[in-house]
Legacy VTK file of the C-alpha trace (Angstrom):
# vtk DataFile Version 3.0
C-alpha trace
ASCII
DATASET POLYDATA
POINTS 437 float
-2.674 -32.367 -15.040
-1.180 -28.809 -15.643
0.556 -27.765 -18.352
3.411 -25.180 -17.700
3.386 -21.648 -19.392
6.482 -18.896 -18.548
7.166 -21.766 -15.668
3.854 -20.950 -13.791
1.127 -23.532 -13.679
-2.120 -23.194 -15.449
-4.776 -24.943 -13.511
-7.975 -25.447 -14.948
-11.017 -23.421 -13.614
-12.006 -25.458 -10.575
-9.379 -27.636 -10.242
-8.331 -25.549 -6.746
-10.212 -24.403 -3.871
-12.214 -21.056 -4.209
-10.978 -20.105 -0.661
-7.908 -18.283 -0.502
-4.692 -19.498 1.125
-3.816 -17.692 4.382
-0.804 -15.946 3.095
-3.156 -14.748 -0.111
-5.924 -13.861 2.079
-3.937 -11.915 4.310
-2.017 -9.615 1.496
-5.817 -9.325 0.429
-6.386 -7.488 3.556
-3.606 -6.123 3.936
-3.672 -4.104 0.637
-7.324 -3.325 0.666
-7.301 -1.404 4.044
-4.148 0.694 2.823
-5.630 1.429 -0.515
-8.616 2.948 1.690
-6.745 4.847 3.835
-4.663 5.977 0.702
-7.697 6.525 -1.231
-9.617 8.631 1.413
-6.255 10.882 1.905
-6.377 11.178 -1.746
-9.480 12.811 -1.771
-9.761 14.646 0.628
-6.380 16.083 -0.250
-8.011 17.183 -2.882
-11.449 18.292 -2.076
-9.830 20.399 0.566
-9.840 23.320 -1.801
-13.641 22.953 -2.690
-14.238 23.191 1.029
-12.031 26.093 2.045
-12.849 28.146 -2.060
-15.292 30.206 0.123
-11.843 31.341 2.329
-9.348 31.178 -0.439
-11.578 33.424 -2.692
-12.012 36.040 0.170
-8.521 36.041 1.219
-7.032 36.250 -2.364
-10.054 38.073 -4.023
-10.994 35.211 -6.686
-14.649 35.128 -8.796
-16.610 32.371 -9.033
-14.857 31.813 -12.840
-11.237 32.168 -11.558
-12.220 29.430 -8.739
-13.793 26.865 -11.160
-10.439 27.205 -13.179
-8.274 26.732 -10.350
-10.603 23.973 -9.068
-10.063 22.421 -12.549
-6.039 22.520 -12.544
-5.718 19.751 -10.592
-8.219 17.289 -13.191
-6.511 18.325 -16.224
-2.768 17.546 -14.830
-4.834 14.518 -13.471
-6.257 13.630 -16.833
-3.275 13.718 -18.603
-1.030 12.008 -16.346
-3.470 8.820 -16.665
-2.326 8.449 -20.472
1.831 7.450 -19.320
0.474 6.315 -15.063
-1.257 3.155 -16.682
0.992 1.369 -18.351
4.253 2.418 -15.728
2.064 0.686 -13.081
1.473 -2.573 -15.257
5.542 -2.079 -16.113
6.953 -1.548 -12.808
4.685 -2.618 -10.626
1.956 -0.845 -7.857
4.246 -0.778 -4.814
6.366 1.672 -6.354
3.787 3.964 -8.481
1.426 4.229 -5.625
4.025 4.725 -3.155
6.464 7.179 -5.043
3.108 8.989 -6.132
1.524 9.373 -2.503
5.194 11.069 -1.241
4.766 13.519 -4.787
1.310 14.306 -4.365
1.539 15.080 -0.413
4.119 17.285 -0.905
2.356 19.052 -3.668
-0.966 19.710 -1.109
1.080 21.049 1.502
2.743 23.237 -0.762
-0.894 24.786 -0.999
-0.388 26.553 2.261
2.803 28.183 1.491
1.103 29.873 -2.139
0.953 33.843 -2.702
-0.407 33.990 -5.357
-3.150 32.716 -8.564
-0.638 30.900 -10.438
1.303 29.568 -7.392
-1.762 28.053 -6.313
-2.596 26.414 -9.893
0.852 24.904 -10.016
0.709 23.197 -7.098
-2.812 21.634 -7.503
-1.235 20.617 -10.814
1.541 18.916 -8.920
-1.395 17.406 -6.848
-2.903 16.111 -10.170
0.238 14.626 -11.406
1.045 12.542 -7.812
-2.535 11.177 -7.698
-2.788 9.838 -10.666
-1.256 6.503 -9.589
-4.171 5.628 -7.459
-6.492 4.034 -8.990
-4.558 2.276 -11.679
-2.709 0.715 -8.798
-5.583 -0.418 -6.721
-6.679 -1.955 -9.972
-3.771 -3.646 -10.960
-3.840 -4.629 -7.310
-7.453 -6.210 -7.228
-5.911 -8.167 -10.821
-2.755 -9.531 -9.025
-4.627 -10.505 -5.924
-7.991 -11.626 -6.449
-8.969 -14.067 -9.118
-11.797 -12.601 -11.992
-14.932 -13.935 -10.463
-14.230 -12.555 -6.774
-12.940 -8.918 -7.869
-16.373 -6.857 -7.963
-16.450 -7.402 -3.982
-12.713 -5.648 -3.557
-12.746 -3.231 -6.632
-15.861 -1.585 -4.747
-14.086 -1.618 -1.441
-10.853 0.045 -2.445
-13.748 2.987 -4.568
-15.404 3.393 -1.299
-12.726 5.748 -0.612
-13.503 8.433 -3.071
-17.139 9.039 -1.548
-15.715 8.346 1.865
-12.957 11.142 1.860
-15.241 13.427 0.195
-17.824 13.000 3.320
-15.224 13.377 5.855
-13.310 16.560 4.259
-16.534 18.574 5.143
-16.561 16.828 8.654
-13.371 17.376 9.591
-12.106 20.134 6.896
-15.005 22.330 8.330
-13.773 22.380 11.971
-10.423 22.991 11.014
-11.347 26.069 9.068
-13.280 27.219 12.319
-10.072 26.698 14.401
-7.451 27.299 12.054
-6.149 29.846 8.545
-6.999 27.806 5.805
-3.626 27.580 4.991
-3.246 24.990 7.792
-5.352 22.889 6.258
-3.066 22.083 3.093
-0.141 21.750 5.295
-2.159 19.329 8.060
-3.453 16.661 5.046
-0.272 16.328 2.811
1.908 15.398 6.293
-0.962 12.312 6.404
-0.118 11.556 2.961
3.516 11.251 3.866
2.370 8.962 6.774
0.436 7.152 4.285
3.479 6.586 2.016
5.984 5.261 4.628
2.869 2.627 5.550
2.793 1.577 1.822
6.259 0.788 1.243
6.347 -1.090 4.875
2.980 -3.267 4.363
2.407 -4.247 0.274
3.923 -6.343 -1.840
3.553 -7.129 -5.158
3.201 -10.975 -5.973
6.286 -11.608 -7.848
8.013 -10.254 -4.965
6.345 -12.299 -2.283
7.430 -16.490 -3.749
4.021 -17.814 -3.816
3.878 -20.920 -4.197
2.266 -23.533 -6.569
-0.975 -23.351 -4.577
-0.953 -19.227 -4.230
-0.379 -19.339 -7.408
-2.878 -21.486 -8.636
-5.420 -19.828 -6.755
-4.781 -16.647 -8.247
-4.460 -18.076 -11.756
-7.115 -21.251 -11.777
-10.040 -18.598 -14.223
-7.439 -17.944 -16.304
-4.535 -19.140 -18.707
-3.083 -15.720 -19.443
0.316 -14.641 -18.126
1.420 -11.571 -16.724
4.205 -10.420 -19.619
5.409 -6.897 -18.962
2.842 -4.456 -20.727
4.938 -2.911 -23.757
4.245 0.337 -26.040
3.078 -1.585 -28.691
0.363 -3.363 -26.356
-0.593 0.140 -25.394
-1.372 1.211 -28.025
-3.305 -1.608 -29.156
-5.938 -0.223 -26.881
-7.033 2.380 -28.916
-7.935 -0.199 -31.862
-11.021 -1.509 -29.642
-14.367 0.158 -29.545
-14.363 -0.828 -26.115
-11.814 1.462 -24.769
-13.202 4.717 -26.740
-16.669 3.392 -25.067
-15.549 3.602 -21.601
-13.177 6.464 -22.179
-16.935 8.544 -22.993
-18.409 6.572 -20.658
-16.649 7.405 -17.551
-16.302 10.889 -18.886
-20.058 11.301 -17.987
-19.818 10.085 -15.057
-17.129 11.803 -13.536
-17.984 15.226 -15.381
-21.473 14.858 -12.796
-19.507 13.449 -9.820
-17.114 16.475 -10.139
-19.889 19.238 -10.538
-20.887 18.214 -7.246
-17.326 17.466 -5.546
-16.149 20.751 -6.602
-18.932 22.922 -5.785
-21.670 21.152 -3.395
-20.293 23.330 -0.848
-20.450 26.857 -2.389
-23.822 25.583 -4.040
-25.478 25.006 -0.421
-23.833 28.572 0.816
-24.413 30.495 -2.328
-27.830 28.895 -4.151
-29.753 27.472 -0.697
-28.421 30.238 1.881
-26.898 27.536 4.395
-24.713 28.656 6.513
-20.481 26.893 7.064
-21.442 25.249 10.002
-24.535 23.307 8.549
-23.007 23.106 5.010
-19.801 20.720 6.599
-22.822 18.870 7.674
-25.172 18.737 4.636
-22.540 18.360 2.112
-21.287 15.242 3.740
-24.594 13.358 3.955
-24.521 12.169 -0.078
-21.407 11.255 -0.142
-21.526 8.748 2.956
-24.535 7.176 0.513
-22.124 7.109 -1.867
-19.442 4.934 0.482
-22.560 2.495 0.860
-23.234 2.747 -2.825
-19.749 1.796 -3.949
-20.016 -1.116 -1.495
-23.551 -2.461 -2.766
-22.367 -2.060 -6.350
-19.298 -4.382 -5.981
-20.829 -7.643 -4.163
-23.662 -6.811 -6.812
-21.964 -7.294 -9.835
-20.386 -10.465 -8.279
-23.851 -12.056 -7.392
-24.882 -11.105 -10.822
-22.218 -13.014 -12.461
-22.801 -16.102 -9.946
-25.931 -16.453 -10.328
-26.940 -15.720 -13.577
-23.794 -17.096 -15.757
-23.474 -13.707 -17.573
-20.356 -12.834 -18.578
-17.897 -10.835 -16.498
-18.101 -8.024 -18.934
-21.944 -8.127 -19.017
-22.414 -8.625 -15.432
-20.256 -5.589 -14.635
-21.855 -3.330 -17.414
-25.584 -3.968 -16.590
-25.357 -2.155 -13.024
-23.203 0.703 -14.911
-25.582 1.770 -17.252
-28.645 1.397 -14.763
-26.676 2.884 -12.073
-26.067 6.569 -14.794
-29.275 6.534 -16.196
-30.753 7.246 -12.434
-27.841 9.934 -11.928
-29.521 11.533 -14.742
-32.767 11.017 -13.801
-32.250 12.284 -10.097
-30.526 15.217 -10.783
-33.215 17.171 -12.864
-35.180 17.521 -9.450
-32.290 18.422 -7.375
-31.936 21.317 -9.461
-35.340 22.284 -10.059
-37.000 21.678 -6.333
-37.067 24.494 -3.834
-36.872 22.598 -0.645
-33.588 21.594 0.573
-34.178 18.809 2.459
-35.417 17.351 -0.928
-32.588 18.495 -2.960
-30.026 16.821 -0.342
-32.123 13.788 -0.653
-32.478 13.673 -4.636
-28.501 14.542 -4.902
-27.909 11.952 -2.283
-29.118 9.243 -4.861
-27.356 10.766 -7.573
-24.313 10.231 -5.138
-25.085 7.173 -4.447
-25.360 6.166 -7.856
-22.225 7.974 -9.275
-20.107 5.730 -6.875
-21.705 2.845 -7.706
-21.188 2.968 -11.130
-17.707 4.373 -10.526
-17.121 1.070 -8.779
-18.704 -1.445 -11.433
-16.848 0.856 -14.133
-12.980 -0.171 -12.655
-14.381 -3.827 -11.830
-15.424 -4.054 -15.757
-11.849 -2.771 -16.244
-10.452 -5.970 -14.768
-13.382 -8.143 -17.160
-12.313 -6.087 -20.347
-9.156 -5.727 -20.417
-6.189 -8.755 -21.048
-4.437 -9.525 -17.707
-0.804 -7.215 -18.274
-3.470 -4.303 -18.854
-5.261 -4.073 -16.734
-4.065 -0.852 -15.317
-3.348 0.261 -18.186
-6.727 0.073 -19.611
-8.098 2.206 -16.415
-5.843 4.622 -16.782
-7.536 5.472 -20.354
-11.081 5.049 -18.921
-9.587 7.365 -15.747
-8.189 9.394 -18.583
-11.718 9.824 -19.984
-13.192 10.330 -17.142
-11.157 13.423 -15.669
-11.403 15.387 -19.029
-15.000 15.633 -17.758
-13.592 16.380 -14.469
-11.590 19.006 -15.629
-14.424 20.684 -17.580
-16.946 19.947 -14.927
-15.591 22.789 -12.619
-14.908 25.675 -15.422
-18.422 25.578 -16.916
-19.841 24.728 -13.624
-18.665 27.809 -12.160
-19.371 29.835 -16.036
-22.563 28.737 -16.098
-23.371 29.668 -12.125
-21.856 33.329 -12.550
-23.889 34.045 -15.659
-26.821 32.262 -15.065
-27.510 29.921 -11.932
-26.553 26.490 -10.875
-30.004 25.198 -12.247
-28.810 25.100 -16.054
-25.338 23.877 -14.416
-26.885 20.823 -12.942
-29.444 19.865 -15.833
-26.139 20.025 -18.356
-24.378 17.264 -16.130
-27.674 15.293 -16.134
-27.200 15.141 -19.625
-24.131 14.419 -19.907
-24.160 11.486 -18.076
-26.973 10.527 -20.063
-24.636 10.417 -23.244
-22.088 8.118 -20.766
-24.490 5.245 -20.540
-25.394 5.193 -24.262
-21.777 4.676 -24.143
-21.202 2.007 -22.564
-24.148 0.485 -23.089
-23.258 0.159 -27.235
-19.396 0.066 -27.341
-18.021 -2.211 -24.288
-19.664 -5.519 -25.316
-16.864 -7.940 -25.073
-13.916 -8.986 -23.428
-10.962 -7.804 -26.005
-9.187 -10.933 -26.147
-12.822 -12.822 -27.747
-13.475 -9.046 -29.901
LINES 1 438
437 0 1 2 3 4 5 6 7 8 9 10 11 12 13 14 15 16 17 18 19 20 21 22 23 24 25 26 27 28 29 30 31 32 33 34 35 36 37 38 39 40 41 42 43 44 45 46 47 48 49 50 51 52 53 54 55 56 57 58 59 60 61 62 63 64 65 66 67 68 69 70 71 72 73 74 75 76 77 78 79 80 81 82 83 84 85 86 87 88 89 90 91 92 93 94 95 96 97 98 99 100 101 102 103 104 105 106 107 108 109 110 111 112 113 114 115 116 117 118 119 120 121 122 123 124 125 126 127 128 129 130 131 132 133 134 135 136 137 138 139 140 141 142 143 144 145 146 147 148 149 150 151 152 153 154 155 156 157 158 159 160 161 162 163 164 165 166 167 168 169 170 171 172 173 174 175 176 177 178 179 180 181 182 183 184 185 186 187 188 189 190 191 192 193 194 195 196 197 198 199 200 201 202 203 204 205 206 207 208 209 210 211 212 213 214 215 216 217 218 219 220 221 222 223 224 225 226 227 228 229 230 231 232 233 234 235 236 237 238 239 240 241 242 243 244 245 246 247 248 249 250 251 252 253 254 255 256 257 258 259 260 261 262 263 264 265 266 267 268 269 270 271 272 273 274 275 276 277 278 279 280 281 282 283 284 285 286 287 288 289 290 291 292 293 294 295 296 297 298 299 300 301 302 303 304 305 306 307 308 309 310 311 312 313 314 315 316 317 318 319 320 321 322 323 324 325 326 327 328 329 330 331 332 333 334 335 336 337 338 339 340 341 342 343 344 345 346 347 348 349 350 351 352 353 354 355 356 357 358 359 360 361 362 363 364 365 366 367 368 369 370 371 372 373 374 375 376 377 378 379 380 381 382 383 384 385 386 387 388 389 390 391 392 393 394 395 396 397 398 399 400 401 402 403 404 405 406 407 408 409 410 411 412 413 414 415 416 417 418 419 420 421 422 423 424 425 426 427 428 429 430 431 432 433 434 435 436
């Protein structure tokens, strides 16, 4: 027998069927192909300007330093605009955030082609920044709503296969368009898909206390746990910052992305500038690692689920293990993709590290969902996103410092370490769901 809680019924774990009901399963994929399609627009939206910086630079006589700090506009406005995105999702809802935030950022990207200038151009990849920053709290707090705890590794890595996804297909497709087209196009071409995007949103998702599930949606969605949804409040917020585990996936994820970003922002120019490739076969190598990096964020999520199934572990553990395992090789892969002279073997050691960045970047928003209480849950990825794009707004200014100075070598071997530092992190401090610390 139930008991009732908020008038929703709490149904112990196994007491309903593990297979969803149709109406459930099809929101499932409903919302997991448009948070792909969203999520690839994202990014290549914006790693448009990494591909084109060769262009841009020419046309509006930029160094290498003024580059890496326009590159980096768009991750601090990013950054910041996690701390408020977070709990506004868990508030109001990811129909609205993610919806209102695709129309703001694709408006922002097209504005890109109309710039005249250095600070035109930082202001509206700070606008860019600001309208993205819905995205992956909402696809988290989507995977929460929609999936129950033990099933959400599987999804959280599908909706993450976008970031490595857009990234390979802006050099594709971003490369032939510079061929054919002013770079200027470019901008204009990828934020009208992001308005596309938007009007698909608001058509297709709902959010579940929208939709009148009833008692056996419900209790499918609810049967691992007795927690209820209350709106997230400032208070709860805050609370956050009181748990070790939130400061250790705040550093944590800063090490990852600070990597991920030295190569998203300047794989391109590397291969040009360091290896002597030329556009054509640059589009074409600088895609390869992050199509291993789709796979990887794929692998990682039905992973951490088997993990979990078939060893008991705990959510949290099951989802940190692959995490720390999955940074340590980042590390450990990028010291000879700096230091080897051959270029097929650099593709293929930064193809791993790649590979790996995205599959921790996957398990790191799953353990999000293990962490974290149920009403914040976006929230709580917001501050690890938060974390994570302070190193990916530093990644691209000492990147490019370090390059114009020095080389790319000491460049590379300082991310290496970095992400080093993340796993400690996460490995010491995010131990325990915080309800049980």
């Amino acid at each position: 027998m139930s008991t009732i809680v908020n008038s929703k019924p709490v149904v112990p774990v196994g007491a309903v069927s593990t297979k969803a009901p149709p109406r459930v399963r099809r929101m499932q994929i409903t919302a997991l192909c448009l948070l792909v399609v969203a999520g690839v627009i994202n990014y290549m939206d914006r790693g448009t300007l990494a591909v084109a910086n060769h262009r841009i630079a020419e046309d509006m006589n930029l160094s290498l330093g003024e580059m890496g700090l326009l590159l980096s506009a768009f991750s601090w406005s990013y950054a910041l605009a996690q701390l408020p995105v977070g709990a506004m999702v868990d508030r109001f809802g990811p129909r609205r955030l993610l919806g209102f935030g695709l129309v703001f950022w694709s408006l922002a990207q097209a504005a890109g082609g109309f710039v005249t200038s250095f600070t035109q151009f930082v202001l509206s990849r700070i606008g860019l920044g600001i309208g993205e920053a819905p995205q992956f709290p909402s696809a988290a707090r989507v995977v929460s709503n929609w999936f129950p705890v033990s099933k959400r590794g599987v999804p959280t890595g599908i909706f993450n296969s976008a970031s490595p996804l857009g990234t390979a297909i802006a050099p594709l497709l971003l490369t032939q368009l510079l061929i054919v087209l002013d770079w200027r196009w470019v901008f204009i071409i990828t934020g009208a898909a992001g308005l596309i995007m938007a009007c698909l949103w608001f058509l297709l998702y709902r959010d579940p206390k929208t939709m009148g599930l009833s008692a056996q949606e419900q209790a499918y969605l609810t049967s691992e746990t007795e927690e209820t949804q209350q709106k997230v409040t400032l208070a709860d917020w805050g609370k956050l910052f009181s748990y070790r585990a939130t400061w250790g996936m705040i550093i944590g994820y800063f090490g990852n992305v600070y990597l991920n970003w030295v190569y998203l922002s300047w794989l391109p120019s590397y291969l040009v500038n360091e290896r002597h490739m030329t556009l054509a076969r640059t589009g074409f190598m600088a895609s390869v690692p992050f199509f291993c990096g789709f796979i990887g964020c794929l692998v990682a999520g039905w992973l951490s689920d088997k993990i979990i199934k078939r060893t008991e572990a705990s959510p949290v553990r099951g989802r940190r293990v692959p995490v720390v395992v999955a940074m340590l090789g980042m590390a450990a892969f990028t010291v000879p993709a700096a230091l080897v002279q051959d270029n097929n073997i650099a593709i293929f050691c930064i193809s791993v590290v790649i590979f790996l960045t995205n599959a921790a970047s996957a398990c790191s928003w799953a353990l999000v969902t293990a962490v974290a209480p149920k009403n914040r849950v976006a929230s709580l990825g917001s501050l690890q996103n938060f974390g994570g794009f302070l190193g990916g707004s530093l990644a691209p200014i000492a990147t490019g410092f370090i390059a114009q100075y020095s080389s790319f070598v000491p460049a590379l071997l300082t991310g290496a370490a970095i992400a080093f530092l993340g796993a400690t992190s996460y490995f010491l401090l995010v131990r325990e769901p915080m309800d049980q610390a």
